[in-house]
N, C-alpha and C positions, 0 to 999 in steps of 0.2 A: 789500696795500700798493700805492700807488698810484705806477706807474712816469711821474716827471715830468718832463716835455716842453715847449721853448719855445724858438720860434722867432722868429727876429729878425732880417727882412732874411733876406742869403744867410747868415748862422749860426743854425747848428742845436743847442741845446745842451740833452744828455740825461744825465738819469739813471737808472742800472742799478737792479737793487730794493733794493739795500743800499749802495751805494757813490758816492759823488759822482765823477763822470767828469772829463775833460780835457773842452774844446769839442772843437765837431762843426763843421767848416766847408764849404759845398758850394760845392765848387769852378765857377767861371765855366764856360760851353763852351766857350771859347778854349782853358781849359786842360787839357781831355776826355784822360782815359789813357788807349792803347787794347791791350786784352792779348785776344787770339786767344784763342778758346773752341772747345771741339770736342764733337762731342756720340761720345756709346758705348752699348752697350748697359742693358738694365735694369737696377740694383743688386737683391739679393737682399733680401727684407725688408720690401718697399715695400705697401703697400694701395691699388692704384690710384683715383684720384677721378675717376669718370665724370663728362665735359664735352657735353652733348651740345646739339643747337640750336645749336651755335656760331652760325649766321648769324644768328639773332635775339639774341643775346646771352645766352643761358639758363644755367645748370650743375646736376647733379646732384650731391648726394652721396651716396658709397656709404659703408656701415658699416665700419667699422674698429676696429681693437682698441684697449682701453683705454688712456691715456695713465699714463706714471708717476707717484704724489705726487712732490710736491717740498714742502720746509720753511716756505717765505714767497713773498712778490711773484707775480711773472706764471709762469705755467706754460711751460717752456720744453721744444718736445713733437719725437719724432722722425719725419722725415717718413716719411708714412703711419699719422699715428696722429689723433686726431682727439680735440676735447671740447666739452662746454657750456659755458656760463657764465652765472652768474644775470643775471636783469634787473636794471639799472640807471635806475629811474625818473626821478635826478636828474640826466642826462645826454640831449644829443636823441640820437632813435634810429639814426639812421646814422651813431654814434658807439660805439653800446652793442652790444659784440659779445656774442652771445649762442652761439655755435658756430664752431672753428675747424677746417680741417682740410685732410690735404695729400697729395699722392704726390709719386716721382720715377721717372723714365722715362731712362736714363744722368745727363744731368746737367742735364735739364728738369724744374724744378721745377713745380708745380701747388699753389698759396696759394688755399684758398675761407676768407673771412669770412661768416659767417652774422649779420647784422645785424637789430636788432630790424624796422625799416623804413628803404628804399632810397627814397626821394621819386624821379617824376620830374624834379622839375627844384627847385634848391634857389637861395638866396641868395646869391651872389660880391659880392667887392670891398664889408663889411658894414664900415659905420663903426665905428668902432676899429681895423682892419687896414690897416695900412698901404703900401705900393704896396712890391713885392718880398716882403712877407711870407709866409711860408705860412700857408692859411691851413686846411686841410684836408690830413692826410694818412691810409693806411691801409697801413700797412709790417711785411713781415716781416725780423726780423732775423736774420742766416745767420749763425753759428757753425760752420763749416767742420770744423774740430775741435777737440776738449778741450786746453787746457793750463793752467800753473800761473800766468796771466798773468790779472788782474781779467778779472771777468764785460764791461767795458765794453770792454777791451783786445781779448778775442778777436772782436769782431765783427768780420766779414771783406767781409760784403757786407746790403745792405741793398733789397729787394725793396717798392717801394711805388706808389702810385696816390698823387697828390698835386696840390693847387690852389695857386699862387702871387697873390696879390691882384694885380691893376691896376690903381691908379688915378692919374691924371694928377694930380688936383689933392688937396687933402683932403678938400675936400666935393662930391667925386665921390661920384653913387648908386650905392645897390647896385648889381645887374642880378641878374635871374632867370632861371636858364638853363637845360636840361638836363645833367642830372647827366652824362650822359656825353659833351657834349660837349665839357664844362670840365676835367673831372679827366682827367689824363694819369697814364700811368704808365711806372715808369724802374726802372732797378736802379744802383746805388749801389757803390763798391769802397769802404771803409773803408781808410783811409791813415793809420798813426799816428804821429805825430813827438813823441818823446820829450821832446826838448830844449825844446820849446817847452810841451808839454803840451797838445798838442791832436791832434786828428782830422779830417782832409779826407777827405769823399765827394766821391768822385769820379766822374763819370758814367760809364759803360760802354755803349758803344756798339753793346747789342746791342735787338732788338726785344724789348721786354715786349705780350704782351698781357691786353687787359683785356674780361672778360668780366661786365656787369651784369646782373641776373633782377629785376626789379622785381614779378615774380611768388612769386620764392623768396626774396628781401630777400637773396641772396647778391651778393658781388662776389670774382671770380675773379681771379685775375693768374698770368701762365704765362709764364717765362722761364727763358733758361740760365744756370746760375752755374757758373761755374770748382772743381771740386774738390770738386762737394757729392757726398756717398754718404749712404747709409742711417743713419749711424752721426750724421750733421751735424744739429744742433740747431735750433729757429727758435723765435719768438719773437713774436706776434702784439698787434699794439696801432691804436691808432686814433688822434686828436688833432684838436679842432677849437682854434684859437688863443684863440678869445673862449670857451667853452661844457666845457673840460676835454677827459679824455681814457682811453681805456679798455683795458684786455688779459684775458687770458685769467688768470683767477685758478687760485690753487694751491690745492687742495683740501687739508681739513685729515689732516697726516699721520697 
């Protein structure tokens, strides 16, 4: 089942495999929350994901043990676990994840997407997206810890590489750019407000990075989340606005 995604402007509004959510609203940087993060040692559990080449941009991955079934939708795996995913022909390839997988280091996360192919340099700001849109993302979504609150409720933070369109007028051209000098990547605080029925991401103000292999068709993202252990969930997907959208499927129970 297909976790659907669509953005619009600065809202973001998702849904879970089974569940229609509240909106997602990403908050302006004027209005950036800032909550201190601290890093500790290694959690017990973890399968480290070798990064190596950092200056060129490279990643490795190492083997890792299998991921648990799950009943439907996307595969929601612990980090340090790792999985395939089938080809998706009818999707473009730097959308179609074909392998996911993760460690953690105290509370430094390490996100590899294994993507069919990573283009050098891809098309921004494509007619039908409109100026503020996103219009490219690749996000992992943190589940901190279990509780009895919807699947959409407990997301707590959100780990992603992402493109915002620009365009001045509406029949601004595309441009063709490199891929990594366009896509940024950010970590996200999940904010839920009840009353209203919605969800602000909110920016977190710490360094993500991002590591592309245009060799390994991988793209890596490394950053610290507040409160993640061994035991914290994640949640892998992709999103082009115009062209669909992809995760890591659940294999049949």
């Amino acid at each position: 089942m297909f976790k659907g995604i669509l953005l619009v402007g600065l809202v973001l509004l998702a849904a879970a495999c089974t569940t229609t959510p509240a909106e997602l609203f990403v908050v302006p940087e004027t209005e950036h929350e800032s909550k201190p993060v601290t890093a500790s040692g290694p959690k017990q559990g973890s399968t480290p994901v070798t990064v190596s080449g950092a200056g060129r941009g490279t990643a490795a991955l190492t083997v890792s043990e299998e991921p648990a079934d799950c009943p439907g939708g996307y595969l929601r795996m612990l980090p340090g676990q790792s999985a395939f995913d089938p080809v998706a022909e009818d999707i473009p390839a730097y959308i179609d994840i074909v392998g996911a997988a993760s460690s953690i280091d105290g509370e430094i996360l390490t996100a590899v997407f294994s993507l069919r192919e990573i283009p050098e340099e891809m098309e921004f700001n494509r007619e039908g997206v409109k100026d503020l849109h996103s219009e490219y993302m690749w996000t992992v979504e943190i589940f901190v810890e279990s509780s009895e609150a919807s699947e959409f409720e407990q997301i707590e933070y959100m780990l992603g590489a992402v493109y915002s369109a620009r365009r001045v007028l509406a029949d601004t051209p595309a441009a063709t750019r490199p891929f990594q000098e366009a896509v940024r990547s950010t970590l996200w605080k999940a904010k839920h407000d009840h009353e209203q029925d919605v969800t602000f991401l909110i920016n977190v103000p710490v360094h993500v990075r991002m590591l592309v292999s245009h060799e390994e068709d991988t793209l890596t993202l490394i950053g610290e989340v507040p409160g993640i252990t061994s035991q914290s969930t994640l949640l892998f997907s992709t999103y082009d606005i115009l062209l669909g959208q992809d995760g890591v499927s659940c294999r049949p129970g």
